[in-house]
N, C-alpha and C positions, 0 to 999 in steps of 0.2 A: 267538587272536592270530596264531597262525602260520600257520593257516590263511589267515588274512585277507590278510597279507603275500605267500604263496605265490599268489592270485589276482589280487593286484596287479601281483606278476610277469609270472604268464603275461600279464594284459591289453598291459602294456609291450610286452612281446615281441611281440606280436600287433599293436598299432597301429604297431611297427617295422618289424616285417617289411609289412605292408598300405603303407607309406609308401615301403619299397624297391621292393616290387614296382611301385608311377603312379611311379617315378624313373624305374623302366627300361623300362614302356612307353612313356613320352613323351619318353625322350630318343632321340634322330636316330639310326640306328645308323652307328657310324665308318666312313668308307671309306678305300682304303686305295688309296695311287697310285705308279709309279714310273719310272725311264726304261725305260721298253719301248718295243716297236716298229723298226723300221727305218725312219727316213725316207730319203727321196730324196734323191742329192746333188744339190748346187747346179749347176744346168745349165754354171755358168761354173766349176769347178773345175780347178784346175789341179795335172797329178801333181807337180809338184815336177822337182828337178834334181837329189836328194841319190839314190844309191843303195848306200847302205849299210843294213844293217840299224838298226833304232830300238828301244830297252827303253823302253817307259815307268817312269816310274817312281809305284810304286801307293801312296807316298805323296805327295799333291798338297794343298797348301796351301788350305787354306777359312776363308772369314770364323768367328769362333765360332759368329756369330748363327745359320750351317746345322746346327751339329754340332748337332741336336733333331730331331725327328720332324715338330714341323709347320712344315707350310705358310705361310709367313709375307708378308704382302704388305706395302709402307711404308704409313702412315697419316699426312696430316699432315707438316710439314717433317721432324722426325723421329723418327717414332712407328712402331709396330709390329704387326701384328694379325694371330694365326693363322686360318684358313682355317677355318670352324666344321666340326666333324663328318670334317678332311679329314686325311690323317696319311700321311709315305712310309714308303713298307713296306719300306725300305730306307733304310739311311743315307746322306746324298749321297754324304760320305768315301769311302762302299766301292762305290756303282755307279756314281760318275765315273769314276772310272780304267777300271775294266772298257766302261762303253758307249763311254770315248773311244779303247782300243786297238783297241775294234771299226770304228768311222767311220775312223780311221786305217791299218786295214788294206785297206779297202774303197777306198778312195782312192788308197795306194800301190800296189795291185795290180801288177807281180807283188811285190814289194818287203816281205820282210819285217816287221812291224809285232808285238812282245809284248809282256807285262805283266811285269814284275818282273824275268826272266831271260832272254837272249836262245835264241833256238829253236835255234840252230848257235854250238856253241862257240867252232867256230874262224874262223867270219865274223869281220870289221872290223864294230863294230856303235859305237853310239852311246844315250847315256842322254839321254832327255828329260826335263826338270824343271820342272813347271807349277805357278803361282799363281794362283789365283783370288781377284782384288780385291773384286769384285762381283758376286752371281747374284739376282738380287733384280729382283721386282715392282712394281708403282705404279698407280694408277687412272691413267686417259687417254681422257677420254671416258665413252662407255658399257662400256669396256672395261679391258683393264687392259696393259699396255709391261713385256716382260721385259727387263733390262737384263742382259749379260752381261763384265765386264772380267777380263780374263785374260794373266798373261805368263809367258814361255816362255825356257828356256836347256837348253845342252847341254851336255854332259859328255862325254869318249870313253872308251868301256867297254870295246872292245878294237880301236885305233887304234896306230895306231903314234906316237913322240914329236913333238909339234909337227903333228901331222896338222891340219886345216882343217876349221874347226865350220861347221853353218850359222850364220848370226848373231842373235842374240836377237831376239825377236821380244813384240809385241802386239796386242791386240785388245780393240776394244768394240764388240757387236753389240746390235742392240735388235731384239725383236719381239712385234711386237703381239697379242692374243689376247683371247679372249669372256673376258667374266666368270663362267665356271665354275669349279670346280676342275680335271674333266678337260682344257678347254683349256688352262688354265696348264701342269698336268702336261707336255703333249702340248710345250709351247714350251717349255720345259725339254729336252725330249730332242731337238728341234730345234736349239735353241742349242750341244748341244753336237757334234751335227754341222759344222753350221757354224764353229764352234771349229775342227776338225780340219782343215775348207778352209783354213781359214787358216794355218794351222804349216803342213800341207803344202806351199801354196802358195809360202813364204816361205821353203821350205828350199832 
């Protein structure tokens, strides 16, 4: 009898394991995407007016729906559907703030531009403070329309009393891209270039 039982076993185990293994040959293997790259800035950018130094600040407001790893595009009026097999290898939370001090430093050139603490103590420097309303995708066509809404305010980090902000600011950029996952990726990290022209600009 126990014998018998102990054969029944092993069989189990045997048609389980045989069953994980055709799971994990025929599923897709995950790929994994994030803002990299350096794009190009915008031919029409403009450095600004502000020459003080700027902290960003590396917590930035995100819709809930990003704080996840996938890839999400809208579905339907208002539906939702991760990117099959597609996942960022980074949390948006933590490579927004870093890819967007980068476009921002690149654009203020010579002009100071850091992430959380200013680079000189004793500079006149200013905090920036960014929300992000909407970063989100959509079909549009054969392709798919990254939608980008975003607002912006200051704070003075070491200004003297009553000193002079730039003025709050907003933006909604849209741009269009293949139906891939690397193309989305890749308009994501263009979007948030473009993001940076525009605070610059406005400062």
């Amino acid at each position: 009898m126990k014998t018998h039982l102990r054969q029944r076993r092993d069989l189990l185990l045997l048609a389980a394991a045989a069953l994980a293994g055709c799971a994990t040959r025929d599923t897709p293997p995950r790929r994994l995407y994030g803002l990299t790259g350096t794009p190009p800035l915008p031919l029409d950018a403009k450095p600004g007016q502000d020459g003080r130094a700027w902290v960003l600040s590396p917590q930035i407001t995100l819709p809930e729906l990003l704080d996840r790893d996938e890839i999400l595009v809208a579905e339907g009026s208002a539906g939702l559907r991760p990117w099959p097999e597609a996942r960022w290898a980074e949390p948006l939370r933590d490579a927004l703030p870093r890819v967007l001090a980068e476009d921002l430093g690149r654009l203020r050139q010579p002009y100071p531009v850091s992430l959380g603490t200013p680079q000189d103590r004793d500079a006149e420097s200013l905090r920036l403070l960014l929300q992000v309303d909407e970063w989100l995708a959509r079909p549009d066509g054969d392709g798919l329309l990254l939608t980008l809404r975003a607002r912006w305010h200051w704070v003075p980090l070491r200004a003297p009393a009553g000193t002079a902000l730039p003025a709050r600011g907003m933006a909604e950029l849209t741009l269009p891209c293949g139906p891939q996952a690397d193309a989305l990726a890749h308009a994501y990290r263009r979007s948030v270039t473009l993001l940076a022209a525009r605070i610059v600009a406005a400062s």
